[in-house]
C-alpha positions in Angstrom: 20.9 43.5 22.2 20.2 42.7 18.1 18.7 39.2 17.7 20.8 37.4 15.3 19.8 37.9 11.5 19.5 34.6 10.8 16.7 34.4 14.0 14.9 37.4 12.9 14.7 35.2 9.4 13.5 32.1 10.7 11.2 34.2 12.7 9.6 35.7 9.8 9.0 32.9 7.8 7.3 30.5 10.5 4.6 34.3 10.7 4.2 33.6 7.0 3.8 30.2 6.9 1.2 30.1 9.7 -0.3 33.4 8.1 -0.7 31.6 4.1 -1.8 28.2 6.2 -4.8 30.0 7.9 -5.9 32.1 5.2 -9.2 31.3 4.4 -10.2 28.7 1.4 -12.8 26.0 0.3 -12.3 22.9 -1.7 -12.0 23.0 -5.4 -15.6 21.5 -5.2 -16.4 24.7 -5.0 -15.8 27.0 -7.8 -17.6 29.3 -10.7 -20.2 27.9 -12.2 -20.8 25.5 -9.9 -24.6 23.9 -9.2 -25.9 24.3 -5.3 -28.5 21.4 -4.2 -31.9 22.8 -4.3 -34.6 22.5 -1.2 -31.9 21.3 1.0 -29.9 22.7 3.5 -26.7 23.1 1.7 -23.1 22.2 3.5 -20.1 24.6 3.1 -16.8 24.3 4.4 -12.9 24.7 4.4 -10.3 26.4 6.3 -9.5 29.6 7.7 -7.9 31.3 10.8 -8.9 29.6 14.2 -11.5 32.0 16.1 -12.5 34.0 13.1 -15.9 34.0 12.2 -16.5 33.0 8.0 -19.9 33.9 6.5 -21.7 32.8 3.4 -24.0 35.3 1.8 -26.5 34.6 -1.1 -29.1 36.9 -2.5 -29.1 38.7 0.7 -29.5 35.7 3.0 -26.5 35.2 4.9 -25.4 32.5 7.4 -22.6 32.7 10.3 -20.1 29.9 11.9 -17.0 30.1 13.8 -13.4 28.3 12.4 -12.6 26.0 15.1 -9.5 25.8 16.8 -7.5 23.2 14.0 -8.8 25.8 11.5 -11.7 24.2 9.9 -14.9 25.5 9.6 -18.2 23.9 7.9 -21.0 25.7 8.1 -25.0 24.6 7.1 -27.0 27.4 4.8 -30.5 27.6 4.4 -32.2 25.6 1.6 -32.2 27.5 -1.7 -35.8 27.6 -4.3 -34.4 27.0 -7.5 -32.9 29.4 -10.0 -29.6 31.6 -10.9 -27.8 33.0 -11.4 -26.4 34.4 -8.6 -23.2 35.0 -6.5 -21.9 33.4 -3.5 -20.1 35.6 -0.7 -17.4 33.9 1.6 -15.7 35.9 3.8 -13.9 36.0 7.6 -12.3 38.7 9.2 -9.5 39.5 6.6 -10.4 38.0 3.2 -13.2 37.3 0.9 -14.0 34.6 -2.1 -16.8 35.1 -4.2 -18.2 32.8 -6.8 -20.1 34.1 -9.9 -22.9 32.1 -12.2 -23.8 29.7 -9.9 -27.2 28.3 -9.9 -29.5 26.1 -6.9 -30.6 22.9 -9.0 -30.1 19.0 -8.4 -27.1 17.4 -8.0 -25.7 13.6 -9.1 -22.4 11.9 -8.3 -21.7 9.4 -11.3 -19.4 7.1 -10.4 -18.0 3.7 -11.1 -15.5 1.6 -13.2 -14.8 1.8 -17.0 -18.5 2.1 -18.5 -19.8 5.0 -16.6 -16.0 6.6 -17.0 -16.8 5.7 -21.0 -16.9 9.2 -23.1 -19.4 10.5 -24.8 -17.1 10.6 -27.8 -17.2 6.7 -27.9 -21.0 6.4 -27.9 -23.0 5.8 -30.8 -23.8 8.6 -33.0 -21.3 10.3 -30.9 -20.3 13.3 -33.3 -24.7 14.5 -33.7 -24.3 14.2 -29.8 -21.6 15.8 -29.0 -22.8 19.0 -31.5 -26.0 18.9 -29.3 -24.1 18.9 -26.1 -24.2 22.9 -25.7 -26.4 23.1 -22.7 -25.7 26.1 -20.4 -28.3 25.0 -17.5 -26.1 21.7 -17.4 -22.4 21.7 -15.1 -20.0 19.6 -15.2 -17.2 18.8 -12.6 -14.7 16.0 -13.4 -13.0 14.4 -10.3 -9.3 13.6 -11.7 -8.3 10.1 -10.7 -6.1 9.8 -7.8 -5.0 6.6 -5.7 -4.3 7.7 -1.6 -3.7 5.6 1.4 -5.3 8.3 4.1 -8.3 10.1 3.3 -8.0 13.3 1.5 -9.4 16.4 2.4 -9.0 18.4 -1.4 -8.8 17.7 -4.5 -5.7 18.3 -6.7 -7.2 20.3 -9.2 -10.8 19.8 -10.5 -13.3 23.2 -11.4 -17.1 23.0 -12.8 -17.3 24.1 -16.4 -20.7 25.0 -18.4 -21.6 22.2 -20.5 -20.5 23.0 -23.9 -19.4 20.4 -27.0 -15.6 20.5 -25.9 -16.4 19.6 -22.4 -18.9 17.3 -23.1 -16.9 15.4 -25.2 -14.6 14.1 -22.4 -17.3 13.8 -20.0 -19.0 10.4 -19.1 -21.9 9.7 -21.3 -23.9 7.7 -18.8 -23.8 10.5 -16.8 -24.8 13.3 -19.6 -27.5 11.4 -20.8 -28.8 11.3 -17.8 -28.5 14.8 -17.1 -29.5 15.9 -20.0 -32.8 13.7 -19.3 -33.6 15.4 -16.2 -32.8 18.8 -17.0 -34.8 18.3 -20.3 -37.7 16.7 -18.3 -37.6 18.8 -14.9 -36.6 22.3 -16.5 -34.2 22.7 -13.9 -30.2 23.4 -13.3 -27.8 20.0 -13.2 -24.6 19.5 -11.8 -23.0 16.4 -12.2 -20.0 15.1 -10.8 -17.6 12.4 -12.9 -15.9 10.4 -10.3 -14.7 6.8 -12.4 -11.9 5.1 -12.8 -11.7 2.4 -15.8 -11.4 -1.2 -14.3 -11.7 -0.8 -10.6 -13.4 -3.2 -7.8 -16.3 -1.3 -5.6 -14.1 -2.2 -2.4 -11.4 0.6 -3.7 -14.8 2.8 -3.2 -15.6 2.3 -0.4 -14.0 3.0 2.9 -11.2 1.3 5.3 -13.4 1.5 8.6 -16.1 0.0 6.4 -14.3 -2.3 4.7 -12.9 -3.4 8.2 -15.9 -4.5 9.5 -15.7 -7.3 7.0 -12.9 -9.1 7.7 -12.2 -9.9 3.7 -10.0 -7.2 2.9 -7.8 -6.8 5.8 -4.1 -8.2 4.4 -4.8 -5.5 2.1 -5.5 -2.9 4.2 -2.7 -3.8 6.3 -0.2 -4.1 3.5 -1.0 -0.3 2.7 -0.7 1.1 6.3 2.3 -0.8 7.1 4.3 0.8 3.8 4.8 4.0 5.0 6.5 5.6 1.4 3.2 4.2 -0.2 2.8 7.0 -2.2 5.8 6.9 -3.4 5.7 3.5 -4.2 2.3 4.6 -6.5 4.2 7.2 -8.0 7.0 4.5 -8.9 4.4 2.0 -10.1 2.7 4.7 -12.3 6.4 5.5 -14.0 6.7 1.5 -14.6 2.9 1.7 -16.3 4.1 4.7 -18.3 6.7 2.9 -19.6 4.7 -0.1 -20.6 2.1 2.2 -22.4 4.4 3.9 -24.6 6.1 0.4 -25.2 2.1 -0.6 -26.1 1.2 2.0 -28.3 4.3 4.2 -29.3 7.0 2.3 -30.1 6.2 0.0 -32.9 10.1 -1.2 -32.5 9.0 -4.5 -35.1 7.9 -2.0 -37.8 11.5 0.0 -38.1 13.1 -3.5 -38.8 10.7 -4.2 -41.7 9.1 -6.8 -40.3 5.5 -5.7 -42.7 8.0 -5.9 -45.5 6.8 -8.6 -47.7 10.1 -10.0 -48.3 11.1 -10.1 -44.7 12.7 -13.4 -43.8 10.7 -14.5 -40.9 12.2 -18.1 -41.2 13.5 -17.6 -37.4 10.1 -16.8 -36.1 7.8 -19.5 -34.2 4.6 -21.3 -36.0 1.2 -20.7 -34.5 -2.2 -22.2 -35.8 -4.8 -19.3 -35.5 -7.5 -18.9 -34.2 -5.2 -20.4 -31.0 -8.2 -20.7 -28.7 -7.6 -18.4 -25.8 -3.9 -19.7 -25.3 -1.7 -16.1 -24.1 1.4 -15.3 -25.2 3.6 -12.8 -23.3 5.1 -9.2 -24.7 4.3 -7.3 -28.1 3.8 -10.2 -30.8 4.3 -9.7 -34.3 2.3 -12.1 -36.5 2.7 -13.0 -40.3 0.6 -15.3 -42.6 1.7 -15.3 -46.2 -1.3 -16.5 -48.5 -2.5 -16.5 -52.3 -5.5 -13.9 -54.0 -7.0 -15.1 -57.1 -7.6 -12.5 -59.8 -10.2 -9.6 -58.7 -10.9 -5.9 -59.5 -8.1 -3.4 -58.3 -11.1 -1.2 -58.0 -13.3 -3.7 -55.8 -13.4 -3.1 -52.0 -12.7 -6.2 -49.2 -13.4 -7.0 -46.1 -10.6 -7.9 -44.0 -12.0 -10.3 -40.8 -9.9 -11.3 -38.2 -12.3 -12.6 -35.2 -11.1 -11.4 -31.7 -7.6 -10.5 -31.0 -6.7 -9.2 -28.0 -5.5 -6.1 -27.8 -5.3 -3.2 -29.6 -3.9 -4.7 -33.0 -2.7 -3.2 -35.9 -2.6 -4.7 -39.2 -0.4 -4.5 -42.7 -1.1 -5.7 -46.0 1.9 -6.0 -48.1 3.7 -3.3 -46.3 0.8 -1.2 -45.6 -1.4 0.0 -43.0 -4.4 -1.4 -43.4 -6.4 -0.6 -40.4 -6.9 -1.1 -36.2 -8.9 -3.1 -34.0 -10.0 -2.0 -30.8 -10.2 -3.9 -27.3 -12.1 -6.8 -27.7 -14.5 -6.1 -30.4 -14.6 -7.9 -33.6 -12.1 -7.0 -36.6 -13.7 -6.3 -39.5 -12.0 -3.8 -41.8 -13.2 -2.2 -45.4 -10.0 -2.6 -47.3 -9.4 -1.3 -50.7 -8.1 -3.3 -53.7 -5.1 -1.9 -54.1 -3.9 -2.9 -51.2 -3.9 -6.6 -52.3 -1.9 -8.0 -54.9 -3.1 -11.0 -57.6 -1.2 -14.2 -56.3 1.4 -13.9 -53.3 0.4 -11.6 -50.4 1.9 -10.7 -46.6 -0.4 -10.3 -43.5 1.0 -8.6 -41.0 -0.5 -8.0 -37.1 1.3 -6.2 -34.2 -0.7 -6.7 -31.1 -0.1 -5.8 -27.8 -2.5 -5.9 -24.6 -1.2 -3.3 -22.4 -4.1 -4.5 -19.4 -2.6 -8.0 -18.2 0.7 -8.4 -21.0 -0.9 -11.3 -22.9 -2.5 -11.6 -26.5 -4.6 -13.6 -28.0 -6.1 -14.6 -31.3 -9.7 -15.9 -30.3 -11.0 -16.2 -33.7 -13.2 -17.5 -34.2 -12.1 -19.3 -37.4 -15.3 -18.8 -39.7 -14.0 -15.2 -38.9 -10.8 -14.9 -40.5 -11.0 -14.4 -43.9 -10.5 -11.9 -47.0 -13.9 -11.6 -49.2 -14.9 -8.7 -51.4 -18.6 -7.1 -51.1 -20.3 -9.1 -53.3 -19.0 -12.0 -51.6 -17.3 -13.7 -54.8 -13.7 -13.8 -53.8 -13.1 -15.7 -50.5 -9.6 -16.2 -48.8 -9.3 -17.6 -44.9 -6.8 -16.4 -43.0 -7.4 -19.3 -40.3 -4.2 -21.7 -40.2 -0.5 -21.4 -39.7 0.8 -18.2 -39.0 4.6 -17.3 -37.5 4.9 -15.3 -34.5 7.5 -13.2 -32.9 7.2 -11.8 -29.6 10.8 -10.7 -29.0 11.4 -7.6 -31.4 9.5 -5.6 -29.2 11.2 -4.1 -25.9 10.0 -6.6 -23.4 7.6 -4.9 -20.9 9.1 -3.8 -17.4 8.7 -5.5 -14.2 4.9 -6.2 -13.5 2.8 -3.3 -13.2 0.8 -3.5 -9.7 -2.8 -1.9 -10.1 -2.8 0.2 -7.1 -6.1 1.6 -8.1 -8.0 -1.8 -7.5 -6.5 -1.4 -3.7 -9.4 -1.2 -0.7 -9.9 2.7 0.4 -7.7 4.1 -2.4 -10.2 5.8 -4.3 -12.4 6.7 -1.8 -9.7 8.3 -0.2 -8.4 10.3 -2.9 -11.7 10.8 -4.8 -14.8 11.0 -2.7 -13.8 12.1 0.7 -12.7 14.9 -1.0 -15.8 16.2 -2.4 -17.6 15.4 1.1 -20.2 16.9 2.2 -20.7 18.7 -1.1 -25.1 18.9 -0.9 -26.6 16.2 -3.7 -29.8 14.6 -5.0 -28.3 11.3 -5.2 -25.5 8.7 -6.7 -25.6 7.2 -9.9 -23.4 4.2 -10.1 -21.9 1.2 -13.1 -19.4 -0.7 -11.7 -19.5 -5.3 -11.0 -17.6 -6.7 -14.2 -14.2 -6.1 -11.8 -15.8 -8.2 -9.0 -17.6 -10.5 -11.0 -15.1 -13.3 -9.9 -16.1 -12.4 -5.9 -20.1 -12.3 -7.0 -20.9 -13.5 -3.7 -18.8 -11.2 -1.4 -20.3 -8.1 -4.0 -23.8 -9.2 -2.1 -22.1 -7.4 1.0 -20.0 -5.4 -0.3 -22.0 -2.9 -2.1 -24.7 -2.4 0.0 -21.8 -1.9 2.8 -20.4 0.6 0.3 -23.8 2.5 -0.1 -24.0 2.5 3.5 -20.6 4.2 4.2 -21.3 6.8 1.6 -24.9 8.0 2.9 -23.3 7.9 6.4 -20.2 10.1 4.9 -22.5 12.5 3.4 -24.8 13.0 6.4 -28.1 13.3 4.2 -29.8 10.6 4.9 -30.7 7.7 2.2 -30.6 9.6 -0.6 -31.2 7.8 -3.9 -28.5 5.5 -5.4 -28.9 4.3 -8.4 -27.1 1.5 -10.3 -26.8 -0.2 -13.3 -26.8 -4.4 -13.8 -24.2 -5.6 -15.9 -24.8 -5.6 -19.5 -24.9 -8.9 -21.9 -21.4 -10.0 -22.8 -19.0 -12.2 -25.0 -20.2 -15.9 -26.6 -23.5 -17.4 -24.9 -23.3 -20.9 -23.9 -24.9 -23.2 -26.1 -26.4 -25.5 -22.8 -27.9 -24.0 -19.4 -24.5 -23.9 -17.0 -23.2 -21.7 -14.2 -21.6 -17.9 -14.6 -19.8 -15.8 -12.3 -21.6 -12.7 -13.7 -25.2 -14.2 -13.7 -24.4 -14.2 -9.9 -23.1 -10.6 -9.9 -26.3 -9.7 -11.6 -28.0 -11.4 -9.0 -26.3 -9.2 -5.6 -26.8 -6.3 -7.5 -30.7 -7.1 -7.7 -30.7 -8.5 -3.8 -29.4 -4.9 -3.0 -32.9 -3.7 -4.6 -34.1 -4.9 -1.0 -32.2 -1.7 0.6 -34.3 1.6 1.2 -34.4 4.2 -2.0 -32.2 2.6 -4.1 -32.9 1.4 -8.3 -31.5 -0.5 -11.0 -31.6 -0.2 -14.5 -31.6 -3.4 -16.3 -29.8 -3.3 -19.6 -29.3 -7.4 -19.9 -30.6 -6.3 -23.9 -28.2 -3.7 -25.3 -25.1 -5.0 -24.8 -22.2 -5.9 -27.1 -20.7 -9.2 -27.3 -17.9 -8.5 -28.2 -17.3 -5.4 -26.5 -17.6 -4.9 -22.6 -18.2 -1.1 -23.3 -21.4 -1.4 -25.5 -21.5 1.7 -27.1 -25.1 2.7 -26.6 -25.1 4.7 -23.6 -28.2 6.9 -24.3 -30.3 4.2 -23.1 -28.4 3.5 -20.2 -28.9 7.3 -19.1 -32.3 6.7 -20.1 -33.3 4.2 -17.8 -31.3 5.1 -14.9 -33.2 8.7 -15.3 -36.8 6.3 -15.3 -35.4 4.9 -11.7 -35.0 8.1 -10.3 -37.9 9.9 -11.8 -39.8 7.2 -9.6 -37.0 6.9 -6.7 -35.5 10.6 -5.8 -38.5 12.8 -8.0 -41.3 10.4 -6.8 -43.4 10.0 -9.7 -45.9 7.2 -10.0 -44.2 5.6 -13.2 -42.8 1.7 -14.1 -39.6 2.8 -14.4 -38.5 -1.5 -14.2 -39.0 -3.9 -15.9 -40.4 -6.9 -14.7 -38.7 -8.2 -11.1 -39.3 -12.3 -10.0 -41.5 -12.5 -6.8 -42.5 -16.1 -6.5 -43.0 -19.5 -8.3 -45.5 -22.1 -7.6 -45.0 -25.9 -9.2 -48.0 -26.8 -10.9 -48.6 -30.6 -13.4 -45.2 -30.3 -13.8 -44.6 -27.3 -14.8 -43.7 -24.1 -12.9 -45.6 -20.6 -12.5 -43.6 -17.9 -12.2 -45.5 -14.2 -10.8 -43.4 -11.0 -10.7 -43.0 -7.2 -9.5 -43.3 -4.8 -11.9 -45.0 -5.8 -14.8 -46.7 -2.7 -15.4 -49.2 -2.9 -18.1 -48.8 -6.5 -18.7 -46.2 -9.2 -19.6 -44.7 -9.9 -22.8 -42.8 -12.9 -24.3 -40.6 -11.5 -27.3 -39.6 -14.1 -29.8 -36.0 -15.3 -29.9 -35.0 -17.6 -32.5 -32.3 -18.9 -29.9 -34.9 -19.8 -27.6 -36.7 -18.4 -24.3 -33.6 -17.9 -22.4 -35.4 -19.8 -19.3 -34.1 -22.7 -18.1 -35.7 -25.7 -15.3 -34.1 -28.4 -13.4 -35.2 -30.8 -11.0 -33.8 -32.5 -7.8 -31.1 -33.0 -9.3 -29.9 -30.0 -10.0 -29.3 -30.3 -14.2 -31.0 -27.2 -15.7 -32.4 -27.8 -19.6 -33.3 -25.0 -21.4 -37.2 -24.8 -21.4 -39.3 -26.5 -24.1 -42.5 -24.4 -23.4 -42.8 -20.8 -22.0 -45.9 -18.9 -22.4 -47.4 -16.2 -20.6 -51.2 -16.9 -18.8 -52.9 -14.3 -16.7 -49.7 -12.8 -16.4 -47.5 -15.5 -14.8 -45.2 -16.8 -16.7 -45.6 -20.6 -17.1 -42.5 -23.1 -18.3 -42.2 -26.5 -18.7 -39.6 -29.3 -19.8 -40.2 -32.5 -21.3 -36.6 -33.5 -20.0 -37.6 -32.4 -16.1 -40.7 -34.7 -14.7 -41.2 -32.8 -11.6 -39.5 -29.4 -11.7 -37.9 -27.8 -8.3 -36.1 -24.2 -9.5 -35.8 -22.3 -12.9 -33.2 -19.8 -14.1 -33.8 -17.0 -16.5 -31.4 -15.2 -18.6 -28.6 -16.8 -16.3 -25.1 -16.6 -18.8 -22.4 -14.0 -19.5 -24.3 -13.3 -23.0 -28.0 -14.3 -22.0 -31.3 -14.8 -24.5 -33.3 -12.2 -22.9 -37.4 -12.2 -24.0 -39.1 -11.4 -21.0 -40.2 -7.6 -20.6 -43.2 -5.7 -19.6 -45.6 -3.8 -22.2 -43.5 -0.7 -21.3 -40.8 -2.2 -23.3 -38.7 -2.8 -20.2 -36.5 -6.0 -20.1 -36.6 -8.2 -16.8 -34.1 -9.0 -14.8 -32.3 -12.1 -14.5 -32.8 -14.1 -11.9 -33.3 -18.0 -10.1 -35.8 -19.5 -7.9 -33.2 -21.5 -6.1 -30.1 -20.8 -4.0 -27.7 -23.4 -4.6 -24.4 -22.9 -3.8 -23.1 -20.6 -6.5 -19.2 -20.3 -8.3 -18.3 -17.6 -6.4 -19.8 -18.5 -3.4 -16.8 -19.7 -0.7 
């Protein structure tokens, strides 16, 4: 009897689908190109047909497993020397991959929040360093970011590419700079892997059955697992978030209705005095000041100073673009002459802060002002302005940032490139849980944990970086929530092979991505030249170890002072701070160094109990060791902190 057609059909296509689901593959971690970990037993694995056996074959060395019965397969090769380039062989019964110019070097993960994801084409001196980016014995592999509730087996798309000037250039410079250190210092092949995501707490990092066995993120967790069209619900959110980027930085809806006109009647609009002290307004705001030039040179050049406003403003003089500001940082702006007029003049600013939907003028006011170069012609900008934040097309519905979710990015970032064989983790991430500085003393070492465990290599090296110096520094000793993320970052010094570079001295204040990255690279390369390479180095700078009370003053010894400690002058003082019983901390009237302990004193503390040192958002920092190493902040006492609940 004839089967049915429609039978034989369905017949058919379940043998195909079956047929293309067992065919053999590996993860996209794998590709041309690619860097193997050197002196290690190197991990491969994938999927194939159950009961086949897959082999991988390299310069004549080849290594055998059998695809289980859910058709995975991983299989363990025997540690390569180092060199290239050479092919890889993988192959089962029916099929065959290969992989050409691959090479057995050292391996780095670099991951992290905003400034390790920064670009080397925001760094200092970026254009010199990008044209110097063309090293072939350096690969790159760039994790794309992706938010997912269960753990994720592949990537979406991802290859490693040779590191040239165009790839370089969207690369993160933390990570290049660091590369380019150890491959310039070790003479060696360097693969590193870009897994960041701008903004994002460590707990999205790290795992849920890690994260479970603390107890703080469970609602979370929960809310996630119980939401069964969560992805969908991402992929709705990121459609709202589109939406509100091109309403941040495309539409410019006040500009087509003239509002930079100088003769546009802004009678309606609302008055503001600026600088307006941190106090947010909602939407895209439009903001105009009309004010008076005295005579001047159409031929002179200005400087147009607006302070702080956040974000991403865009200003007009008289109807003309005049220039942007970016983030946070400071405005200051080389105008020309002809863009002002003798007498009557129109400012106008469109800002629009497409992170949390606020703006700001933070001033301050001393910083808003027209003056030319020679600094003859002087006009402030401080005072009544008018302000519209209703021409705009009001933002959509709040934007939820799924990426700060526990497990999201772990899930749909790093499992996915799990086992891939590595040296070690490089790592800048606390400003996003600077508000939870306490929890972040668990936290992250729980994080580091559930990575080495994931990886199955043991404790390899982890490397960090401490938060940089940021925004205005407080004029009296007081209590910050990033001081005390500083601080569980160093306490997580106290876990096995793991380093910190301290860059409390080349940060920005008024930019949270402080642009010099070389030295960031730098000195996380100086921890693992010590840490991962073992070389007997000071790769720190100078660590607190104990204090001892002495006539009423305190004497302070340390780790890592190398050659010698050194005092560097600060015209804002020592940045160390002492308190008594009480618990009132006045900066220090006397710090000198003696037989290399640090010795301060007070003339406003009788009997000193605890000192601080460098302990603000925006610290003085003067202590480092003759290797030009900066310490780290830290206290001698462990009063209850702001974060601490």
């Amino acid at each position: 009897m004839k089967r049915p057609l429609t039978l034989v059909l369905i017949f058919i296509l379940l043998i195909s689908t079956y047929s293309i689901a067992q065919t053999l593959s590996l993860p996209k971690i794998f590709s041309d190109h690619m860097v193997l970990q050197r002196n290690k037993p190197i991990s491969f694995w994938g999927k194939g047909m159950p009961g086949n056996e897959v082999s991988v074959e390299i310069r004549n060395n080849v290594a055998v497993e059998t695809i289980k019965d859910d058709g995975s397969w991983l299989l363990v090769f025997p540690a390569l020397k180092t060199g290239g380039p050479f092919e890889v062989l993988i192959k089962d019964n029916t099929s065959a991959i290969t992989y050409k110019d691959v090479y057995a070097g050292d391996i780095w993960i670099a991951s992290g929040q905003s400034n390790m994801e920064w670009k080397l084409s925001n760094v200092n001196n970026a254009e010199t360093e990008i044209k110097n980016a063309d090293i072939p014995l350096i690969r790159m592999f760039y994790v794309e970011n992706r938010i997912s509730d269960v753990p994720m087996d592949d990537l979406e798309s991802g290859s490693w590419n040779i590191c040239t000037p165009d790839i370089a250039r969207n690369f993160s410079a933390v990570a290049y700079f660091f590369g380019r250190s150890l491959h310039q210092d070790k003479n060696i092949p360097v693969g590193l892997i870009d897994a960041t995501w701008g903004g994002t707490p460590a707990e999205a990092w790290t795992s849920k059955d890690m994260l479970l066995t603390m107890g703080d993120f469970n609602d979370r967790i929960k809310e996630i697992e119980e939401n069964t069209e969560f992805l969908k619900t991402v992929e709705e959110n990121e459609a709202l978030n589109h939406r509100r980027s091109v309403a941040v930085y495309e539409s410019f809806q006040g500009l087509e209705m003239g509002v930079t006109d100088p003769g546009y009647n802004d009678e309606s609009w609302e008055k503001i005095e600026l600088p307006n002290k941190g106090s947010l307004i909602p939407q895209i705001t439009w903001f105009r000041k009309s004010f008076e030039m005295p005579s001047f040179k159409k031929q002179s050049s200005f400087q147009l100073r607006l302070g702080r406003v956040s974000d991403n403003p865009v200003i007009f003089l008289n109807g003309k673009e005049a220039g942007r500001g970016e983030g946070s940082k400071f405005i200051n702006i080389e105008i020309p002459g002809r863009l002002l007029r003798k007498g009557k003049n129109v400012i106008t600013v469109r800002a629009a802060n497409g992170w949390r939907n606020m703006v700001t003028f933070m001033g301050p006011e001393t910083e808003m002002l027209i003056t030319d170069n020679e600094n003859t012609v002087k006009v402030a900008l401080n005072g009544e302005w008018k302000y519209n934040n209703q021409l705009e097309e009001l933002f959509p519905e709040e934007v939820v940032r799924y990426s700060h979710y526990p497990g999201v990015l772990f899930n749909g970032m790093i499992n996915p490139v799990l086992p891939y064989t590595l040296t070690g983790a490089i790592w800048y991430q606390g400003e996003s849980n600077a508000g939870r500085a306490y929890q972040y003393r668990t936290l992250f070492p729980n994080m580091i944990e559930d990575w080495r465990v994931r990886w199955r290599q043991g404790y390899f090296p982890f490397l960090f970086v401490q938060l940089a110096n940021f925004e205005s520094r407080q004029e009296e000793p007081g209590e910050s929530d990033w001081a005390e993320l500083r601080e569980a970052q160093l306490m997580t010094l106290k876990y096995p092979k793991t380093g910190m570079a301290v860059i409390i001295d080349i940060g920005e204040a008024d930019d949270i991505h402080p642009r010099n990255k070389q030295d960031v690279g730098g000195r996380l390369y100086l921890a693992a030249k010590k840490i991962a390479y073992g070389e007997d180095i000071i790769y720190s700078g100078p660590i607190y170890r104990q204090m001892e009370v002495a006539g009423g003053k305190i004497e302070l010894e340390f780790d890592n002072m190398g050659s010698g400690l050194v005092l560097r002058n600060n015209d804002s003082g020592s940045g160390f701070a002492i308190a008594g019983k009480d618990k009132k901390f006045y900066w220090a009237d006397a710090t000198t160094v003696v037989n290399n302990k640090v010795i301060i004193s007070s003339v406003n503390v009788e009997n000193p109990v605890a000192v601080r040192y460098a302990w603000d958002k925006n610290p003085v920092s003067t202590l480092y060791n003759n290797e030009g190493l900066p310490a780290s902040p830290f206290r001698t006492d462990s009063w209850k902190g702001i974060t601490e609940r």
